[in-house]
N, C-alpha and C positions, 0 to 999 in steps of 0.2 A: 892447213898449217899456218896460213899466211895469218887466217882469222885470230889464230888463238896469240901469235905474236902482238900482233895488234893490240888484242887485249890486254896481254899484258905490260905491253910498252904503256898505256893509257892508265894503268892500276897504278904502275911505278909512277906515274907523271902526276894522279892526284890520289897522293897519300894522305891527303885529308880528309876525302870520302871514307874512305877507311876507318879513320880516325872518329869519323862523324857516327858512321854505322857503331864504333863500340861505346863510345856517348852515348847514345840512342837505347844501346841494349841495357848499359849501365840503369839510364834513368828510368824506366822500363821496369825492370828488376824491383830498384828503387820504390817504384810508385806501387806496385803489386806487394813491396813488403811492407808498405806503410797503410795499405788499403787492408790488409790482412789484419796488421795491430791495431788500426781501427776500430775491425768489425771485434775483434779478440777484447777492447778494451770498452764496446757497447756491451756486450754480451755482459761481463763483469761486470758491471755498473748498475744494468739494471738484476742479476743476481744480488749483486747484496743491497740495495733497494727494495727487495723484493725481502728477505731477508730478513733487512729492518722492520719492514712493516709486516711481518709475521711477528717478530721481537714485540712488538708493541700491543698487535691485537692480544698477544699472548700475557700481556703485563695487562693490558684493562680485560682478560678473563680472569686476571686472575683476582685483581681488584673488586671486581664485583661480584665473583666468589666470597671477598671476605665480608662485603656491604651486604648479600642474601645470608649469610651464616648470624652476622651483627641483629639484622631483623628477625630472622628467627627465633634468638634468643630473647631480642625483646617481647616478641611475639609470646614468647615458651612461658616467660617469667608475668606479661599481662594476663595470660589464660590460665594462672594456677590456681588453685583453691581459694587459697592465704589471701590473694589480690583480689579476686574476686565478689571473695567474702567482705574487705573493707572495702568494696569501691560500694556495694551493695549496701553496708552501715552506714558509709558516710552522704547515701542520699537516701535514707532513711528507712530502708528493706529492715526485716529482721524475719526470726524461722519461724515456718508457720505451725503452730500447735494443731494436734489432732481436731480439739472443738472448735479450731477455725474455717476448717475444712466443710465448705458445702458442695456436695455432689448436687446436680441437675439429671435428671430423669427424662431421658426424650421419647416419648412414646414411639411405638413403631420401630425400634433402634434394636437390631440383635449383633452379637458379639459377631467377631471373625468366627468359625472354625480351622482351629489346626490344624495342618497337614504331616505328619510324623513319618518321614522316608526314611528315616534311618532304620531304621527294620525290616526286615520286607516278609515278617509275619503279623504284625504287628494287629491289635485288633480293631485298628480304625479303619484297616481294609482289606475287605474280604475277597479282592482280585487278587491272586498269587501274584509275585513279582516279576518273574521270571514265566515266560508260557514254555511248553515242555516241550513244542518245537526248535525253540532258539537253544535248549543245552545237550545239544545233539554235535558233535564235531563233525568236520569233514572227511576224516577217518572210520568215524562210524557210520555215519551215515552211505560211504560208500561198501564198506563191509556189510551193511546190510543190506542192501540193493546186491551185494554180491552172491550173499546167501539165499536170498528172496527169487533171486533170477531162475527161471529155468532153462536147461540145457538147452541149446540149440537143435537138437534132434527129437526134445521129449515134449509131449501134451504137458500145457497149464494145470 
C-alpha cells in the first residue's frame, strides 16, 4: 500500500509527464492521419494519371482511325476504273483490239485439269464420294452388331 501511495504522490508531483504522454499520443495520432492522406492522395494521383493517359491513347486511336479510313478512301478512289483507265491514257496505254492480240504457243505445255467437288457424282470422278462404311451411324451400326450377335448359350 505504501508502493502505490508513492506513486501516486509522484504522478501528482509531475503533472507534466502526463501532459507530455497526451502530446505524444496527440502527435501520434497526428502523424498516422497524415500518413494515411498521403498514401490516399498518392493512390489518387496516380489514378487519374493513369486515366489521363488512357484519355489520350484513346484520342490518338482514334485519330488514326480517321488517317487509315482518309487512306483507304484515297486508296478506294486510285483503284477505280475511271482512274485507272486515264492514269493508263495519259502515258499512252489504249485497249487492245482482238488483231492485236498474239498468243505464243509453248510446246510441251498442257492445260491445268479441273477438279469439279461440288458434286459428288459428278462425271470427272468415278470414286463415289462417300465409302458406304463412313454413312453408317452409331446407332446402326450398334443395332446391327446386336442383331448379328448370337446368344450367349447358342452355336455360331
Amino acid at each position: 500500500m505504501n508502493n502505490v501511495t508513492q506513486i501516486v504522490q509522484k504522478v501528482r508531483q509531475a503533472h507534466w509527464r502526463v501532459q507530455r504522454q497526451w502530446i505524444g499520443l496527440f502527435l501520434l495520432g497526428l502523424v498516422a492521419v497524415a500518413m494515411v492522406a498521403g498514401i490516399y492522395l498518392n493512390v489518387t494521383v496516380r489514378a487519374t494519371l493513369a486515366g489521363r493517359e488512357i484519355l489520350l491513347l484513346q484520342s490518338s486511336i482514334a485519330d488514326n482511325q480517321l488517317k487509315n479510313s482518309d487512306l483507304e478512301t484515297q486508296l478506294a478512289s486510285l483503284s477505280s476504273i475511271q482512274s485507272v483507265q486515264q492514269r493508263a491514257q495519259d502515258q499512252g496505254f489504249q485497249p487492245a483490239d482482238p488483231t492485236d492480240i498474239v498468243y505464243v504457243v509453248v510446246p510441251g505445255y498442257s492445260r491445268r485439269t479441273v477438279v469439279d467437288l461440288s458434286t459428288p457424282g459428278n462425271s470427272a470422278s468415278k470414286v463415289p464420294a462417300l465409302l458406304p462404311e463412313y454413312t453408317e451411324s452409331l446407332f446402326d451400326w450398334l443395332t446391327r452388331q446386336l442383331t448379328s450377335s448370337t446368344p450367349a448359350g447358342g452355336q455360331p
